[in-house]
DODREN-463431 format. One record per residue (C-alpha): residue in one letter; x, y, z. Coordinates in steps of 0.001 Angstrom, whole numbers, padded with zeros to 6 digits, always signed. Each point is the difference from the previous one (the first is absolute). Layout:
// DODREN-463431
aXYZ/...
//
This chain:
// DODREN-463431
x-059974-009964+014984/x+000635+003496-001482/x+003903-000573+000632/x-000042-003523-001953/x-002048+001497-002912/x+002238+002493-000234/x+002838-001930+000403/x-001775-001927-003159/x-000003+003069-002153/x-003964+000194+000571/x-000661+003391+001698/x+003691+001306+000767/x-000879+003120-002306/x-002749+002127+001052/x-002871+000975-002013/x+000417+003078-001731/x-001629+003253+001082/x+000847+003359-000762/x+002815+001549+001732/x-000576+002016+003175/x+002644+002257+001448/x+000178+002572+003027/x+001712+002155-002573/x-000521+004313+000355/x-000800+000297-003854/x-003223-002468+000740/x-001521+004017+000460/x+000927+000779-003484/x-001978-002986-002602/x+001160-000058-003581/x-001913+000939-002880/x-001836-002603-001897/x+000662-000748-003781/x-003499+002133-000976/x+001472+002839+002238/x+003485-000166-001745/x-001858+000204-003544/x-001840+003257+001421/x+003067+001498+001598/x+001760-000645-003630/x-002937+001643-001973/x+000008+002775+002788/x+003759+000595-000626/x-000743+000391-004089/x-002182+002894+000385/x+002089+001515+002586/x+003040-000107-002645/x-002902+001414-002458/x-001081+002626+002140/x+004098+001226+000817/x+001076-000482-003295/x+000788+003545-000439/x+001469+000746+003549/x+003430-000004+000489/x+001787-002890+001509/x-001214-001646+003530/x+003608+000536+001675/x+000697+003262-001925/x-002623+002201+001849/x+001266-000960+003408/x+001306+002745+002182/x+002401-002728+002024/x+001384-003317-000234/x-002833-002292+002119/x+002945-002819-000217/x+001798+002260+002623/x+003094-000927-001653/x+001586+003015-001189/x-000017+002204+003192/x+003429-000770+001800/x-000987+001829+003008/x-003747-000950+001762/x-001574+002971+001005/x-000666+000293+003566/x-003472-000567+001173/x-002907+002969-000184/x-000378+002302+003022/x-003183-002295+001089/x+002076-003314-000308/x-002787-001751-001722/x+002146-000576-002843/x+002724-002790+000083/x+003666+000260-000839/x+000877-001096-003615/x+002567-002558+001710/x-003285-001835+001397/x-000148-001676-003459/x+002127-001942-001727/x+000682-000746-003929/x-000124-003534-000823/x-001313+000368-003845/x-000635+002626-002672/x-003764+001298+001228/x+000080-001529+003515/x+000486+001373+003087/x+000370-002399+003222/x-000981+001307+003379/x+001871-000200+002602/x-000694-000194+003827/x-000204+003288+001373/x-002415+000535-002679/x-002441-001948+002354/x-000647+003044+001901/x-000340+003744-000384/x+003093+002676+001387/x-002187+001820+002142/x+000204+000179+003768/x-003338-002214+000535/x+000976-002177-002618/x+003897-000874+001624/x-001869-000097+003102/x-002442-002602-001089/x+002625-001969-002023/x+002162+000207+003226/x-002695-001643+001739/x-001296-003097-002524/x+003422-000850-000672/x+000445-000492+003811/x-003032-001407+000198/x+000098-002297-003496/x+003305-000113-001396/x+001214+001312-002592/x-002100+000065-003575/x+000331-003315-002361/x+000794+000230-003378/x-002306-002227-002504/x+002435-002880-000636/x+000344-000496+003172/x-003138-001421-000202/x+001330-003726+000021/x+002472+000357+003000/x-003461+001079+001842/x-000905-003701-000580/x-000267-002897+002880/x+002057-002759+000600/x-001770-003280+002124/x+001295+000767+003311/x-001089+003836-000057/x-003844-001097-002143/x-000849-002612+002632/x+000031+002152+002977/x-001333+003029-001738/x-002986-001814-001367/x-000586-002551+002641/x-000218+002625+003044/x-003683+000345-000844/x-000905-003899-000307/x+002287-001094+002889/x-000406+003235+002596/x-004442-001577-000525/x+001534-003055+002105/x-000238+002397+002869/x-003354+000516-000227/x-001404-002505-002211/x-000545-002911+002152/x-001354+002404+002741/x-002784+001290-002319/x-000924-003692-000518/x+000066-000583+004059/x-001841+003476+000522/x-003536-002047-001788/x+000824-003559+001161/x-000239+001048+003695/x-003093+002191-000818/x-001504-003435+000355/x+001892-001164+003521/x+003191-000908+000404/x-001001-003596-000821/x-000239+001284-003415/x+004267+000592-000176/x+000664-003316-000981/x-001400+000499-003227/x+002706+002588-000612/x+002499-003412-000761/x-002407-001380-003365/x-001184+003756-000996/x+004674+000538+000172/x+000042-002919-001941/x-002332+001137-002578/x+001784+003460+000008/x+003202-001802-001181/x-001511-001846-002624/x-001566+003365-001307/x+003481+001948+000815/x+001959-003044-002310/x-003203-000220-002932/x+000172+004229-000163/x+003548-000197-000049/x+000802-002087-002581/x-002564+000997-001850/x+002003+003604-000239/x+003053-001906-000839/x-001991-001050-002958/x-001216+003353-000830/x+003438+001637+000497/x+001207-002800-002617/x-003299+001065-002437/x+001162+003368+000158/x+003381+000416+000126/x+000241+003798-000258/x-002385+000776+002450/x-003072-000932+001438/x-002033+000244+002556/x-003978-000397+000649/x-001049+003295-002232/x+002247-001214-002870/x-000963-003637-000221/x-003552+000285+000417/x+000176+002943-002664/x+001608-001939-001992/x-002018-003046+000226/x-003352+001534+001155/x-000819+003307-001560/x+001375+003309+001255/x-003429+000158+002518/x+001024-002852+001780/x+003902+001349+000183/x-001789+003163+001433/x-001381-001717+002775/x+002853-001968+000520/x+002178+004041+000207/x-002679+001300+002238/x+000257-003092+002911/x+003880+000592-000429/x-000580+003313+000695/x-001509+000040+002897/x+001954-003134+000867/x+003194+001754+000095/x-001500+003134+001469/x-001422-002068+003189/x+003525-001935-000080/x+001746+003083+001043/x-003130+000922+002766/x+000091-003316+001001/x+004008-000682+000419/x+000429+003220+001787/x-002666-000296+001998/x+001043-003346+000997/x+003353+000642+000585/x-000792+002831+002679/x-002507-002092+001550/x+003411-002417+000844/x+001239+002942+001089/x-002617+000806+002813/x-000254-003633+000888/x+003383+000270+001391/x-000042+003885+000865/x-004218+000389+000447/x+000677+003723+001071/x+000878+000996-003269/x-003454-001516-000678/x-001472+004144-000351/x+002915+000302-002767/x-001325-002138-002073/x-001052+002188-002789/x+003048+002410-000203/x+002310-002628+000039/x-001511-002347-002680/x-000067+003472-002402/x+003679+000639+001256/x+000725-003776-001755/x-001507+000600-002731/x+001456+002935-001430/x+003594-001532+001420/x-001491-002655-002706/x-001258+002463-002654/x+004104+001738+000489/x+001798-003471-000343/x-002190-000891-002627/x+001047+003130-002567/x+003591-001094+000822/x-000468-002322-002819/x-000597-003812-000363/x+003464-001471+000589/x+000526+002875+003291/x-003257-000773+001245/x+001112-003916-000091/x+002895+000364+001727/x-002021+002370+002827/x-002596-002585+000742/x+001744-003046-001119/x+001660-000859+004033/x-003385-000079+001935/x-001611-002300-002150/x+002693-002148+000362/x+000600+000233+003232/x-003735-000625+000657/x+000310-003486-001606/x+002818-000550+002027/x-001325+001092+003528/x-003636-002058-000871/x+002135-003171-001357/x+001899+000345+003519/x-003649+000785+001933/x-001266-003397-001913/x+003014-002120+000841/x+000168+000993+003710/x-004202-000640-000123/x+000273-003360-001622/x+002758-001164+002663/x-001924+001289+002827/x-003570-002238-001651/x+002250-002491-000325/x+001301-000019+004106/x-003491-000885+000724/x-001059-002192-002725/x-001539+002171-002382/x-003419+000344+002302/x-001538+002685-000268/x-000429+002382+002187/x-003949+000663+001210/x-000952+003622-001264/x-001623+002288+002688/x-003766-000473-000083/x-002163+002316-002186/x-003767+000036-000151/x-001640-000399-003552/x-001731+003177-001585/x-000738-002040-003023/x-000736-003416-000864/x+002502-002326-001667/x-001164-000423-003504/x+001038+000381-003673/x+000099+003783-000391/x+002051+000572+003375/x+002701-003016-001919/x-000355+001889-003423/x+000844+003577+001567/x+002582-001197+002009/x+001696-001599-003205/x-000783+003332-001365/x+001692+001742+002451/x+003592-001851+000189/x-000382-000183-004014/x+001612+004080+000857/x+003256-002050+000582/x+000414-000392-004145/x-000406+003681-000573/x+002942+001156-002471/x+000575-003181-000737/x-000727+001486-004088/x+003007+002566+000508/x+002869-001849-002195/x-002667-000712-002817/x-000384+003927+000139/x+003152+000985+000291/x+001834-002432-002919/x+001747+003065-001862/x+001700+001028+003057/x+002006-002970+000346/x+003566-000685-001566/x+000456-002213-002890/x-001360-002468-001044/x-002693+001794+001950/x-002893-002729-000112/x+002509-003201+001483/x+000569+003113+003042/x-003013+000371+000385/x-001286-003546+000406/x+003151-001048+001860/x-001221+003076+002566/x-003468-000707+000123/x+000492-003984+001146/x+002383+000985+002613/x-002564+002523+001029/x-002931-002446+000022/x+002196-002693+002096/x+001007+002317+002695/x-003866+001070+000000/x-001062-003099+000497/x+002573-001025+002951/x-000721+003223+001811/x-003630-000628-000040/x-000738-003465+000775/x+003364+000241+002751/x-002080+003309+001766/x-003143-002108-000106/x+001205-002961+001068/x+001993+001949+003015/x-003150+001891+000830/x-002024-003192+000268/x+002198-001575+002110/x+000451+002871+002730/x-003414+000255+000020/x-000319+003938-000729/x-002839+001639-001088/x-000384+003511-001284/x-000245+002901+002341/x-000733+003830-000442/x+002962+000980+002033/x+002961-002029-001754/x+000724-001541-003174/x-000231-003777-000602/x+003652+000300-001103/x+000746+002011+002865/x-001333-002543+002555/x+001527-002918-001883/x+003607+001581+000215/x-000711+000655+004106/x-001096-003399+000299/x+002813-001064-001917/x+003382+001894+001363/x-001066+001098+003499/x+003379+000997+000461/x+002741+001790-001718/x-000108+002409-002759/x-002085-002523-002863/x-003112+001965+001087/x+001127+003311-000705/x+001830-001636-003373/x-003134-001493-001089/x-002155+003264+000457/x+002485+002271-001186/x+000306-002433-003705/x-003800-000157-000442/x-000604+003606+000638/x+002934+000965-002472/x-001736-002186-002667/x-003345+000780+000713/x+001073+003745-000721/x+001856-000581-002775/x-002509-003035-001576/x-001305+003142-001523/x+003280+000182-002421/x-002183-002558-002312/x-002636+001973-000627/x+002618+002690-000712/x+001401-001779-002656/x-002831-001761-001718/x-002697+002831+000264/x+002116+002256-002120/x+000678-002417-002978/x-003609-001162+000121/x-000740+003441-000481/x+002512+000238-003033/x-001734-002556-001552/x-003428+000970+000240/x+001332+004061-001289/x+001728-002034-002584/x-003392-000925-001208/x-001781+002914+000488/x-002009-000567+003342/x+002294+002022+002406/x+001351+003320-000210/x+003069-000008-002157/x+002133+001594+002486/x+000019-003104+001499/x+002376-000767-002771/x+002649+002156+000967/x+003317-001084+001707/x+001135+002841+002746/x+003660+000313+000886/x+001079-003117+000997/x-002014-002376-002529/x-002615-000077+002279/x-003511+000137-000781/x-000015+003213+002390/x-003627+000998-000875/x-001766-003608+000806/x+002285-000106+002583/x-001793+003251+001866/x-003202-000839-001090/x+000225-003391+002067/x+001376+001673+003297/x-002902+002667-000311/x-002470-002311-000575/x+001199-002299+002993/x+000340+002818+002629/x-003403+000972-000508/x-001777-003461+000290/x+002664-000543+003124/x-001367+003630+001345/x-003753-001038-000577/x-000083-003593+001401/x+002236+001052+003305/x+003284-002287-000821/x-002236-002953+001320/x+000661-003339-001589/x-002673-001805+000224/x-002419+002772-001347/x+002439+000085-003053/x+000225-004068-000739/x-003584-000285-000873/x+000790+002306-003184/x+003203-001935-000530/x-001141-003466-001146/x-002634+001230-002589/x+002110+002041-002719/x+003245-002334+000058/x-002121-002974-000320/x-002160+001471-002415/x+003045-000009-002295/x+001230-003156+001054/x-003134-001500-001524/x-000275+002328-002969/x+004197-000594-000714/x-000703-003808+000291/x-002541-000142-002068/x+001651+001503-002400/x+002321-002305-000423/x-001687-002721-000232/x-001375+001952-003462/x+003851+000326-001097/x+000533-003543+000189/x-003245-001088-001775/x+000543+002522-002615/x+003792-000524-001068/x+000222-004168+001103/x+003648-000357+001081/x+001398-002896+000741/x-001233-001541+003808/x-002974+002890-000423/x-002508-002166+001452/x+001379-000763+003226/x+001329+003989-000374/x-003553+000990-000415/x-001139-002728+002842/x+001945+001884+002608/x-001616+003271-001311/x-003120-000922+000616/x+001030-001388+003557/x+001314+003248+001484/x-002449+002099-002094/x-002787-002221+001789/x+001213+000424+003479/x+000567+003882-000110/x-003176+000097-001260/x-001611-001693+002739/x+002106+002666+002421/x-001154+002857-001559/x-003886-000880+000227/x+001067-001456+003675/x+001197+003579+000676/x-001885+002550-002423/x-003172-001666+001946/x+000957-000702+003831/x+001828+002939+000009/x-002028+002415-001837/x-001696+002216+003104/x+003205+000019+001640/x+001538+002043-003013/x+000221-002065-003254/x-002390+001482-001229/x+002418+003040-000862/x+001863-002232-002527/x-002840-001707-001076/x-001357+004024-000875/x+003062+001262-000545/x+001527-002746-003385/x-002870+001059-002430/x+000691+003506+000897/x+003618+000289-000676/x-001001-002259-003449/x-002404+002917-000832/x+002351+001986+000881/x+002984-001760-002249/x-002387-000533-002725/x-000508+003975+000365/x+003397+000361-000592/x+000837-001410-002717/x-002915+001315-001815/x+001498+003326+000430/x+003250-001571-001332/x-001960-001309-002775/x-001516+003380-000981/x+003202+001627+000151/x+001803-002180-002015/x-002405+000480-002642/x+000140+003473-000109/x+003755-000031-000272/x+000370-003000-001958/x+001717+001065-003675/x-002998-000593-002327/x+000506-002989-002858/x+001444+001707-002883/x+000673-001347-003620/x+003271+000459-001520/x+000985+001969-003264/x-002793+002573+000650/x+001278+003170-001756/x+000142+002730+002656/x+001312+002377-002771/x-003183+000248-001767/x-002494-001438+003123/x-000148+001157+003561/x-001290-002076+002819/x-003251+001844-000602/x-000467-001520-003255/x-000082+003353-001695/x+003390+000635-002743/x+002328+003476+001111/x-002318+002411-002380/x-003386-001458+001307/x+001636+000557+003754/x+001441+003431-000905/x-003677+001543-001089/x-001910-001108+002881/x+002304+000748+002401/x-001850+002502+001643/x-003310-001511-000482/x-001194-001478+003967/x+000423-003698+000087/x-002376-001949+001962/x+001012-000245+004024/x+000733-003885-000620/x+001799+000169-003491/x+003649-000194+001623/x-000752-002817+002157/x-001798-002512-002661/x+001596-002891-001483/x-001885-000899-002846/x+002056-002939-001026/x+003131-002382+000066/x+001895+002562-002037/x-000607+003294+002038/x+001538+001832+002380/x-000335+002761+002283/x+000307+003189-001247/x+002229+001475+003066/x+002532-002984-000495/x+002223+002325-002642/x+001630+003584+000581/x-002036+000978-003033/x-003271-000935+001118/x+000152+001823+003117/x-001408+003362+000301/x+000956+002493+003422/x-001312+002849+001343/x+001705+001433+002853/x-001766+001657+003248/x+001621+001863+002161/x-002002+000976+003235/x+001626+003140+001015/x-000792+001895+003575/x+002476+002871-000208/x+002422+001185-002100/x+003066-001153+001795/x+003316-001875-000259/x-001606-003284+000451/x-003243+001305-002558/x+002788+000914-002607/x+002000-003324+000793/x-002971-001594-001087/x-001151+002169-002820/x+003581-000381-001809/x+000080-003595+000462/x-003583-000552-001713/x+000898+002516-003244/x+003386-001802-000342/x-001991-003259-000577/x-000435+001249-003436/x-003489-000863+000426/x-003256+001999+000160/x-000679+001432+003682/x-002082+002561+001895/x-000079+001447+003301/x-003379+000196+002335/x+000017+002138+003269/x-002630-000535+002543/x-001597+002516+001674/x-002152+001038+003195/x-001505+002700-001516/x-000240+001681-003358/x+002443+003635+001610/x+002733-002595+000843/x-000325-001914-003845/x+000529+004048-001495/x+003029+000300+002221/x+001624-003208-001259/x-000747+000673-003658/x+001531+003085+000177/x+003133-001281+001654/x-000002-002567-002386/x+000135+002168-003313/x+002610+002024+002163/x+002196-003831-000851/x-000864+000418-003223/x-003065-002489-000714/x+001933-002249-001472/x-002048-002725+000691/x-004005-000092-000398/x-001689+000338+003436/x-003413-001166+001078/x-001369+001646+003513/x-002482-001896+002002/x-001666+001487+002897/x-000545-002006+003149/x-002988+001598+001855/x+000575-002739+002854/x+003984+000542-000019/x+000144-003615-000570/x+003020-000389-002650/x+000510-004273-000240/x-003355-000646-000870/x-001029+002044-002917/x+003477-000283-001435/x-000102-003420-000101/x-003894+000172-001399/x+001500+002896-002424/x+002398-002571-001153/x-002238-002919-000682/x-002645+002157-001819/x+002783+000208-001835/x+000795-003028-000902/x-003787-001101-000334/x+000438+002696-002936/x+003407-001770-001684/x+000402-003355+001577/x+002643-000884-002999/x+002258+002675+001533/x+002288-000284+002893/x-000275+002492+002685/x+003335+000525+001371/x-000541+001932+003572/x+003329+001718+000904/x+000012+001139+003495/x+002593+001739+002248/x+001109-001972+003096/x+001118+001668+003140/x+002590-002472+001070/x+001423+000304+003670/x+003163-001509+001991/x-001812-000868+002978/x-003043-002617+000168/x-001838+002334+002910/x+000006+003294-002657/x-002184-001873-002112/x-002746+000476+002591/x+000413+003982-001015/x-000784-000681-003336/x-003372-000933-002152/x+001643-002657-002506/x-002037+001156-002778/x+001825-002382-002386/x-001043-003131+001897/x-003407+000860+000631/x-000922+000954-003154/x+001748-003203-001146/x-002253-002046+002457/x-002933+002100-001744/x+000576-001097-003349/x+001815-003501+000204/x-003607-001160-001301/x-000251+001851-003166/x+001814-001591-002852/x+002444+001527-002591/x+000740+002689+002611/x+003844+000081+001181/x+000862+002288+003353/x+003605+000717+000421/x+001798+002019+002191/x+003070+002149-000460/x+001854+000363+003459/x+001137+003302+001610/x+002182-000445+002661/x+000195+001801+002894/x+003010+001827+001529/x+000975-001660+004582/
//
């Protein structure tokens, strides 16, 4: 129906939403229009306030451009400084870097290098950005290894409750399939839809956000979250449970080896998008392949004997047959659709036109679920196999199935390589959910940031952290893992498909009805999973998602009030145009008025006030800014007179201060310090305790509780070493006493390096 309307010219264009790229400068936002108005007035006074200083390029010692110097100099003696060939000229004022920019030209740092290039590739420039992209073939095994790898333990988590009951309770497991598949299809089609809603990228935080409220699109982040999380736990822990069906003496490795996976993950991972495809692309593929093969041989084999069944071994009942057992068990295989949500997520990362990709991906995806599942089932139920403690479901099936030749080994071998590497969803969708939600404030905004190879290296970690630990805590066992599973990625299955049935009732496209109709459907059914699970499930350990989504919401909500509080405070105030900074300062006062009561104390919160639409601060303009310079001084040597001369060539008022144990040391100093000439005023304090970072730093607020218009500039020497293990012999006064007085506003601390001789 979508193809004919379509086809009709009704719904071939998507709706329109705003644009969303993977793109490095999403760290750096543009100003808004009211910004650009304040930066403009800003930029008056500054021409007001230099108006009598000689040109901006005139004063410059050297040409920034880099242009004029025909031969680069060669690199300091502590290589921290590139060569000038590292940059390239490409326009008048711009300089290009180029690679070995990337890192520094020190021994650790070609050492390092050496290593992530080996271990990464080579660094990515920005336009490469597009080339990173996915084409169909490389998407649908990247993003499917999560939904079709939960084949392999899907319809076992359904059997594990059904025989609960007695093994006359397995033939249920054909209508509870059934009803699977008709969930699978509804959920699947109903992400087709949303993938068409939203063709720049989607996903369960952005459509019920969207259509919602952003509390809702919360929730919907936080059981993403922890979905993706346990989908990493759960896949590896899985996939070396096949591996000590077939090998149970490597059943005491189980730990070591599922962390040894996952940080081969977390390494092919920051490779990039389009190396990590072509890394994990073969066993996902070769997994539908050896199960297609498993489910041909199966069927022929049903078939020799007429399709009957064979009688499963008898199991006594520990509960009785009823609705809750049914519901828990349809619970339980409902773990089959998780990442079924991961092309709606991951739109952007698709080549053009990315949206008909993406649905093209997503149908073959939900097709080859469905076959895989019902086939397993269906193979299962005839053989009559029931789930054991000792050996996979899948593992039995394949024994039962090839009891000679090498299909057994073939089959294990495929489903532990995509059980291990199902985890590559999560690795790709986790990231970019988290680049939304820092693109709206509610993660950290390093999660913004593209590393090397156009990889969203930081989410990337973060996921692979988070995973080892849960995989650590819960023992690698799957079944203590699944219980978690089903809550969070069903929680936004409900919460995404909700959502859209709000889109389609608020913007009434064409065929929105029967749009909104299947909504509802799939929104209904994952709704009746999650309860099914959140409740049966709940002492066996969903009750950790069920605590753990309102406190990652608190915590996102935290978040971005901090965001919101800091973008107010650095927001350009509103400013009205034509004000005449000649004859009015940004403290409403005219040049004369300013002039006389310039040494008259202010009040402490006079500087940071805005009083109105057409003020601004007053340490916005060179000319508003007042300095005094400090210069914490310990003995008069070649780092103290580094120091000294680099404060009094500021051209700006400055003093010394000397601290002292005890008042015969504090004589000593003055004396050697007229002996220099007392060039500079000096101010003694004596440290009875022989503490020196404390009361300087309370010395230098007092002072600024005194003046808090004027900007204390701390200058202080820095004792800077070639080797990382001398810094152990050394106090590091400069980053202590920063530490000491980061809190205390209008107060600058700056060092001024002295290095040391091998």
């Amino acid at each position: 129906m979508v193809g004919r309307q379509e086809r009709n010219g009704h719904g071939g264009t998507p709706p329109e939403h705003p644009t969303i790229t993977f793109s490095p400068s999403a760290e750096f936002p543009p100003l808004n229009e009211t910004e650009l108005a304040a930066l403009h007035e800003v930029g008056r006074r500054w021409r007001s306030d230099l108006r009598d200083r000689p040109p901006r390029d005139a004063v410059l010692p050297l040409d920034p451009s880099l242009e004029q110097y025909r031969h680069p100099p060669a690199p300091s003696r502590f290589h921290r400084l590139g060569r000038i060939e590292m940059f390239r000229t490409e326009r008048r004022g711009q300089l290009t870097a180029t690679g070995p920019t990337s890192s520094t030209d020190t021994r650790f740092g070609r050492i390092s290098g050496a290593l992530r290039r080996a271990l990464l590739g080579p660094p990515l420039a920005s336009a490469a950005v597009l080339q990173e992209r996915m084409r169909k073939l490389i998407a649908l095994p990247v993003l499917s290894s999560d939904l079709l790898s939960s084949v392999a333990y899907g319809p076992e988590a359904m059997l594990a409750i059904l025989v609960l009951a007695g093994s006359g309770a397995l033939g249920l497991s054909l209508p509870i399939a059934a009803a699977l598949v008709i969930l699978m299809i509804t959920v699947g089609t109903s992400y087709r839809q949303t993938v068409y809603a939203y063709p720049h990228g989607a996903g369960s935080y952005l459509v019920a956000s969207d259509s919602l409220g952003p509390r809702f699109g919360l929730t919907a982040a936080a059981g993403l979250i922890l979905d993706y999380v346990l989908t990493v736990s759960v896949s590896v822990a899985a996939g070396v449970q096949a591996i000590t069906s077939a090998l149970p003496g490597l059943t005491p490795f189980t730990v070591p080896f599922g962390l040894l996976v996952i940080a081969g993950l977390l390494a092919g991972n920051l490779r990039g998008v389009r190396a990590a495809g072509k890394i994990f692309a073969a066993p996902t593929y070769l997994f539908i392949a050896a199960i297609g093969l498993l489910f041909v041989v199966g069927v022929a084999r049903a078939a020799g004997r007429g399709f009957e069944p064979v009688p499963p071994p008898p199991v006594g009942a520990v509960e009785g047959l009823g609705l809750l057992v049914v519901l828990r068990a349809f619970a339980s295989g409902a773990s089959s659709m998780t990442g079924i949500e991961a092309v709606a997520d991951a739109v952007p990362a698709f080549r053009p036109v990315e949206w008909r990709q993406a649905r093209t991906t997503l149908t073959w995806m939900v097709a080859i679920l469905v076959v895989l599942f019902a086939g397993l089932t269906l193979l299962i139920h005839f053989n009559g196999l029931v789930p054991r403690a000792d050996e996979t479901l899948l593992s039995q099936l394949a024994r039962e199935t090839f009891r000679t030749g090498p299909w057994y080994a073939l089959i294990q071998a495929a489903t532990t390589l995509v059980l291990l590497l199902a985890a590559n969803t999560a690795f790709n969708d986790f990231p970019r959910l988290l680049f939304f939600m820092a693109r709206d404030s509610y993660a950290p905004r390093r999660f913004l940031h593209m590393g090397d190879r156009l990889a969203f290296s930081n989410g990337i970690i973060a996921l692979a952290v988070a995973a080892a630990l849960i995989f650590v805590a819960f023992g690698g066992y799957t079944q203590s893992l699944i219980p978690l599973y089903a809550v969070g990625v069903f929680l936004a299955f409900t919460l995404s498909q909700s959502g859209m049935v709000m889109h389609w009732r608020r913007h009434r496209a064409p065929g929105w009805r029967w749009r909104a109709a299947l909504n509802a459907t799939g929104a209904v059914l994952c709704a009746l999973v999650l309860v099914t699970a959140a409740i049966t499930k709940f002492v066996e350990g969903a009750w950790v998602v069920v605590v753990a989504v309102p406190l990652l919401v608190l915590l996102c909500l935290h978040i971005r009030w901090h965001y919101d509080a800091m973008r107010q405070a650095l927001t350009l105030p509103a400013t009205t145009p034509g004000t005449d900074t000649a004859a009015t300062r940004p403290d409403g006062r005219t040049g004369a008025e300013r002039t006389g009561a310039a040494e008259q104390r202010r009040r402490p919160n006079e500087v940071a006030e805005t009083t109105g639409p057409g003020d601004l601060r007053v340490d916005l303009t060179p000319g508003e800014v007042r300095h005094l310079v400090v210069v914490p001084v310990a003995r008069l040597n070649l780092a103290a007179l580094r120091a000294l001369a680099y404060a009094a060539s500021l051209g700006q008022p400055a003093f010394a201060v000397h601290l002292s144990p005890e008042q015969e040391e504090a004589d000593r100093f003055r004396r050697q310090w007229e002996t220099w000439g007392d060039h500079l005023r000096l101010e003694t304090i004596i440290s009875p305790y022989r503490t020196v970072i404390a009361p300087l730093a309370q010395y230098v607020e007092a002072l600024h509780s005194v003046r808090p218009e004027v900007t204390l500039t701390v200058v202080v020497p820095e004792i800077v070493v070639r080797h990382l293990w001398h810094q152990l012999l050394h106090t590091r006064t400069e980053l202590r006493l920063r530490r000491a007085l980061r809190d205390v506003p209008g107060v600058v601390v700056t060092s001024v390096p002295v290095h040391l001789p091998e």
